[in-house]
N, C-alpha and C positions, 0 to 999 in steps of 0.2 A: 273440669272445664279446660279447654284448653287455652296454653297461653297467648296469650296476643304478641303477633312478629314485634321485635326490636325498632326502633324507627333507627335509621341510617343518620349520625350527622352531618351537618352540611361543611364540607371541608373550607373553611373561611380560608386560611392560609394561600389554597389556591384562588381562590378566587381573588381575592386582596389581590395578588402577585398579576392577574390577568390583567384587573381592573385598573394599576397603578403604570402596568404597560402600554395601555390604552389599547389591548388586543382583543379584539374578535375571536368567539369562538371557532367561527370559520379558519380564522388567521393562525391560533393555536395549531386547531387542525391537520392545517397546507404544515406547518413546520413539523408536528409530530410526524408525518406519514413520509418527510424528506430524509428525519435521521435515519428513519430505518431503512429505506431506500437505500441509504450511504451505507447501511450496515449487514445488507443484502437479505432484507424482511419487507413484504408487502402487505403492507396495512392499508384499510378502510377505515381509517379513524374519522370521524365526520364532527361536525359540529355537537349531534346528539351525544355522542359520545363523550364528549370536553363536558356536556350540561352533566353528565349521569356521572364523572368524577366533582364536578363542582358541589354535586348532590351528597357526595357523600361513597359511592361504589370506589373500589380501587381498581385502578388498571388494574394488569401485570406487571409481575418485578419487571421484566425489560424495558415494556413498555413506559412503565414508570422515569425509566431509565431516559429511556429516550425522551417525554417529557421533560424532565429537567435539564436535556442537551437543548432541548429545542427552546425552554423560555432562557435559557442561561445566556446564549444569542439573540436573541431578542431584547433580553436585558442589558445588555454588554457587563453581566458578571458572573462570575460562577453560583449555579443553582444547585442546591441535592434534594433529593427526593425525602429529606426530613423538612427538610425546606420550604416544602411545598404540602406539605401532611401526609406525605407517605410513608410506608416505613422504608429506614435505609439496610442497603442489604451490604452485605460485606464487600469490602473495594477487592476485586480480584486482582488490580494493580496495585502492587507496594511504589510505595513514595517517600519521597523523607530523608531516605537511610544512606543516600550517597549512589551514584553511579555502581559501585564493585556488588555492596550489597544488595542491591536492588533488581542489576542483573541476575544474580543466583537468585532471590525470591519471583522472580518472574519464572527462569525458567523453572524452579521448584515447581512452585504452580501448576505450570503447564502438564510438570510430568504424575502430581499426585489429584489433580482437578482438572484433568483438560474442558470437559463442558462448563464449568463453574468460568477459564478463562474466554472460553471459547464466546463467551454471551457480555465481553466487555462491548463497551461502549466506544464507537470514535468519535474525541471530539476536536472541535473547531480549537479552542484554547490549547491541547496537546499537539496539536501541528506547531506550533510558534514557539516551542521552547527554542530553536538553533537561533530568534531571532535577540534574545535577548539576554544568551547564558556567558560566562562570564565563567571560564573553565579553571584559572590561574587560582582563586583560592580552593576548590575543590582540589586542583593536583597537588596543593601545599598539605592537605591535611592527608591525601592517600600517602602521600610519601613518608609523612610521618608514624604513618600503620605499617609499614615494612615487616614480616613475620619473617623467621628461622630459616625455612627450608629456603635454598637456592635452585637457579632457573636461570636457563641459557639458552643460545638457539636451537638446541635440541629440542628442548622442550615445545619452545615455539613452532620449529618447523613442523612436529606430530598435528599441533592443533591446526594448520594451515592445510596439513596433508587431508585429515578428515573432514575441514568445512568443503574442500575441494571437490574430495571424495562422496559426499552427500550431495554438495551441488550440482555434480553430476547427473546420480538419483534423481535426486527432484526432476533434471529436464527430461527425463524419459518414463518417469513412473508418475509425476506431480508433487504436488504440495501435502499430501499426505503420508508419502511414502516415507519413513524414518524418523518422522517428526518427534516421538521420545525418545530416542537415541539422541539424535543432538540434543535436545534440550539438557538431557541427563549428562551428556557430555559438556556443557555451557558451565551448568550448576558443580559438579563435582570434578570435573578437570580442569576450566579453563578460566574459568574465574578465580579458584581455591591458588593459580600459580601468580594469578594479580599479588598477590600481597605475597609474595617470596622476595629473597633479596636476590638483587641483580648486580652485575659486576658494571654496570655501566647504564647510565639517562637512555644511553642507547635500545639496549639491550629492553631496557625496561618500556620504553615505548614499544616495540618491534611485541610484546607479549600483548599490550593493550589494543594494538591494533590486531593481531589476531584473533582478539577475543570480542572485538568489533566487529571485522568479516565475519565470526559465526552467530551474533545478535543478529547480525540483517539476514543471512540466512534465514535464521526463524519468524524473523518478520517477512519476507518472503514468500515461507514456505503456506503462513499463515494466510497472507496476500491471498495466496494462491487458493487457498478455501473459500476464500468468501469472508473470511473475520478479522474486518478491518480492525475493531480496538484490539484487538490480542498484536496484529502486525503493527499498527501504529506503538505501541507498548514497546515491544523490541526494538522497532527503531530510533525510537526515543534512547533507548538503554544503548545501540549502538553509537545512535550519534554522543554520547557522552564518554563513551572509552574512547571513540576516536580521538574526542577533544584530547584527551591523555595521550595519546599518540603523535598526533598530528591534527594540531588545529586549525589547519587550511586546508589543505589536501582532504584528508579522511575527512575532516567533519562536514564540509561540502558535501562531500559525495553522500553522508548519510544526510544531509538539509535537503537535496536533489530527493530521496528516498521520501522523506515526508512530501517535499513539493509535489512530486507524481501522486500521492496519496489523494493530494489535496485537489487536483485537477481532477483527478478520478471523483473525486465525489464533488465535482461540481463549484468548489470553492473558488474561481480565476484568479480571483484577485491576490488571495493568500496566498496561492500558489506561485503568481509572478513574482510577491517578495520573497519568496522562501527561494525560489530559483536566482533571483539578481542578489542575493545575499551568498548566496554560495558561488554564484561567478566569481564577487567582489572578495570571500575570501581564499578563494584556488588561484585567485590571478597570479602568475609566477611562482604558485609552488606546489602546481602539478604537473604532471606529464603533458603533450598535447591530446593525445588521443583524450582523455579524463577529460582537460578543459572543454575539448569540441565538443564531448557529451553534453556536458553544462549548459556550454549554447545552446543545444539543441534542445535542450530543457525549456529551456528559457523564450526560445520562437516558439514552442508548442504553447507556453502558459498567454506569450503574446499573442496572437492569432485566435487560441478562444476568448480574447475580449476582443476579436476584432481590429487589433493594429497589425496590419497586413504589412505595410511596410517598416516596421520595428522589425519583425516578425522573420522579414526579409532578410532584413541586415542583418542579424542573429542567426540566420543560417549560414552566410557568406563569410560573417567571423568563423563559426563552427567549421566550416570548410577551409578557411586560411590557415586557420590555429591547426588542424589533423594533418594539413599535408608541411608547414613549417617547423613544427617542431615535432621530431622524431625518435625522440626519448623513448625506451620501454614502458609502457603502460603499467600502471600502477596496481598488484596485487584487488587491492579493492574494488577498482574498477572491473577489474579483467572477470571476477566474480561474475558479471552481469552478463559475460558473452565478449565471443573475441568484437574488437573494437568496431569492425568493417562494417559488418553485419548489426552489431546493436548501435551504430549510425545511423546504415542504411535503414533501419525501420524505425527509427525515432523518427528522421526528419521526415517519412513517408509520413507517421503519425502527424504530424507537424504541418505540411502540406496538406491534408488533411480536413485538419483544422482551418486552415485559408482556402479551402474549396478550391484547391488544386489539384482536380480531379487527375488531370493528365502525370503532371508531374510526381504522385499519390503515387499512381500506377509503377513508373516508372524505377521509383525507390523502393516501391515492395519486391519487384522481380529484381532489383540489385539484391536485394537480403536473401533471397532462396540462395544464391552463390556462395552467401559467406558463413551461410548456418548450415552443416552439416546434418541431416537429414534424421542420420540415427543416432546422433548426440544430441539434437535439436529437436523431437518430435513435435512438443508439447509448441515451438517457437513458428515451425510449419501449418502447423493447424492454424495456429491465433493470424498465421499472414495469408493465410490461404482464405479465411475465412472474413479478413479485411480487404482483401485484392478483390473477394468477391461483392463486396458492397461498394467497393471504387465503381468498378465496372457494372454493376444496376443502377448505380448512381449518373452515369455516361448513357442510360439504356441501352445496354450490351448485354440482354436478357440470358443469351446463350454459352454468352463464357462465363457472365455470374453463374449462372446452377452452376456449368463445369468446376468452379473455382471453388462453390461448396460443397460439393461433393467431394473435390479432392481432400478436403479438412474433415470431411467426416472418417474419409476412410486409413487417416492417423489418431481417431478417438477412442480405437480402445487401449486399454490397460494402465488411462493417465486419468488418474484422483485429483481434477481437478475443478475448481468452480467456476476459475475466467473460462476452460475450455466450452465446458457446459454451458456457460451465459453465451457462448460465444457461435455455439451452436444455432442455440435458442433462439437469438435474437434475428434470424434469418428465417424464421417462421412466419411471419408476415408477409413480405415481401415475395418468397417462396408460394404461400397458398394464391396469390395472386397470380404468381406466372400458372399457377397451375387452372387456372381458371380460363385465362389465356391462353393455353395450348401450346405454351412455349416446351419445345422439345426437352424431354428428364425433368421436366420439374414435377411431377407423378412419381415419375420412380424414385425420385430423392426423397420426396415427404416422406411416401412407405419405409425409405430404409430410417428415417429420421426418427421418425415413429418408432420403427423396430426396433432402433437402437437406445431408445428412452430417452434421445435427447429434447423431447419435446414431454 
């Protein structure tokens, strides 16, 4: 005879955890299909599906994953997926072990499991470590790990020369390109000179911040794919060498690195603190170019909650601060793009955001001037492909398609994900004119199409 199926238990834990939130299956739902959204995965998770886990079916591991981001916000605490009755799977991010070690176990990772890191989670709680870390007993104990081998600015200036040298890469090939080289360069060169001894506090910060600029690099680079916990991770592990470095300066700039995160995926709120928190601790010990970045950080996170005039003023600081103080721009910063040009398209982004359409425009055709075209591919497409949503947005049907079309025709040879979303996301708007009979927009979908960016 045959046997009779197994009945499913009914996973109480979740349920409890729903029930005690006072949440809707619907409610679960809307938040499970948001993390993966943030995490560049499009789910149809529905209500029935919340019932068919409460029943007893398991997600998937990720999805799992994202469940427990999604009630862990909802709860305001942290949730894991044993937590909830699922099984837990291995943390692909190391924690725990201090800033030096942690770096090397991330990049290890990355270079012996890249899919294993590639499928981390971003969460809400990992943006907010710059707001509450607390770097001075951490540097007390790294100091006291000082190892044998010695380390100078030789050393350091090699590690500066290669994050450079990849950064490069990255703008003209994407996020893909080199990615276990640096990592394996993180893990086995540049971390392993953290713990040398140094002839000088100097000396010893100048290596930690090196090894900083090539964390965010990888977070970055990761950015650039589409996989925000792997990028969130690194710049976590950046902003904490920086604190070693320089705990105003640098670690700002990497708290700015999560705040964009955070904006990006929707967060505003977190976002504005993570940005007025790194204002407040770069004020007088950055460069100007650096601080004016900041600002501009900072009007972009104001203006998506709609304070237009905050938003304002934090650009006209950002503009005082760039043209008053005229200091060389700071290694870290300079990372990002020369200063002109990653102004001019922040505050374009920024203006943006406050539905200033005209003045949008404006600032995107200042940055074609100061990104050099064939150092900057991947930075031409993304403005090409924003100038041309200004201008649909103005109903200027005819220079939008021109405007996307000129972005399509810098998309090949760059491995990237924003590029592609970036594509993508003019498909709409696009089959519309083409419906309309507005001139090129036929021959663009064809080439859109042909080119798989749809």
């Amino acid at each position: 005879m045959p046997r009779a199926p197994r009945e499913r238990s009914p996973n109480h834990r979740l349920r409890e955890m729903i029930a005690a939130g006072g949440l809707s299956y619907d409610t679960v739902a809307r938040a499970v299909v948001r993390v993966a959204a943030e995490n560049g995965e499009f789910l149809r998770t529905n209500r029935s599906a919340v019932a068919h886990w409460v029943a007893g079916t398991a997600p998937g591991e990720r999805t799992a994953a994202y469940l427990a981001e999604a009630l862990s916000r909802r709860t305001g605490r942290p949730v894991t997926p044993g937590q909830i009755g699922l099984a837990e799977s291995p943390d692909p991010l190391p924690s725990g072990a201090g800033p030096v070690a942690e770096a090397a176990a991330l990049a290890r990772a990355d270079i012996d499991n890249r899919g294993f890191l590639a499928v981390a989670v971003y969460t809400v709680a990992g943006a907010s470590l710059p707001l509450g870390y607390d770097h001075e007993p951490v540097a007390r104990l790294l100091r006291a790990r000082d190892g044998q081998a010695r380390a100078g600015p030789a050393e350091v200036a090699v590690v500066r020369q290669v994050t450079r040298a990849f950064g490069a890469a990255d703008e003209v090939l994407g996020g893909g390109h080199g990615l276990s080289a640096v990592a394996a360069y993180l893990a086995d060169t540049a971390v392993p000179l953290l713990t040398a001894r140094f002839a000088s506090d100097d000396a010893r910060r100048e290596a930690f911040g090196a090894a900083a600029e090539l964390a965010w690099l990888l977070g970055w680079k990761h950015h650039d794919l589409g996989q925000e916990g792997a990028a969130q991770a690194y710049y976590r592990a950046g902003f904490q060498l920086a604190a070693e470095s320089d705990p105003h300066g640098h670690a700002a700039w990497m708290t700015r690195a999560l705040g964009h995160q955070a904006l990006a995926a929707g967060h505003r709120r977190q976002a504005r603190d993570l940005a007025a928190a790194a204002l407040a601790s770069a004020d007088g010990h950055a460069d100007g170019a650096t601080q004016a970045l900041l600002h501009v950080t900072h009007a972009r996170t104001l203006a998506a909650l709609g304070e237009r005039q905050d938003a304002a003023r934090a650009l006209l600081a950002a503009e005082d601060t760039l043209t008053r103080d005229t200091r060389p721009q700071a290694d870290y910063s300079l990372l990002a793009g020369p200063a002109a040009g990653t102004f001019a398209s922040h505050t374009a982004r920024a203006l943006t955001e406050a539905r200033d359409h005209v003045g949008a425009e404006a600032r995107h055709r200042a940055a074609f001037t100061s990104w050099d075209p064939a150092a900057f591919p991947r930075v031409h497409l993304l403005t090409w492909t924003d100038l041309g949503d200004i201008l649909a947005a103005q109903a200027r049907a005819d220079e939008a398609v021109a405007a996307w079309s000129r972005a399509l025709d810098m998309a090949d040879q760059i491995a990237s994900a924003r590029s592609r979303a970036a594509l993508a996301s003019v498909r709409g708007p696009l089959s519309a004119y083409r419906r309309r009979g507005v001139p090129g927009a036929n021959g663009l979908e064809q080439r859109m199409r042909h080119a798989g960016a749809w």
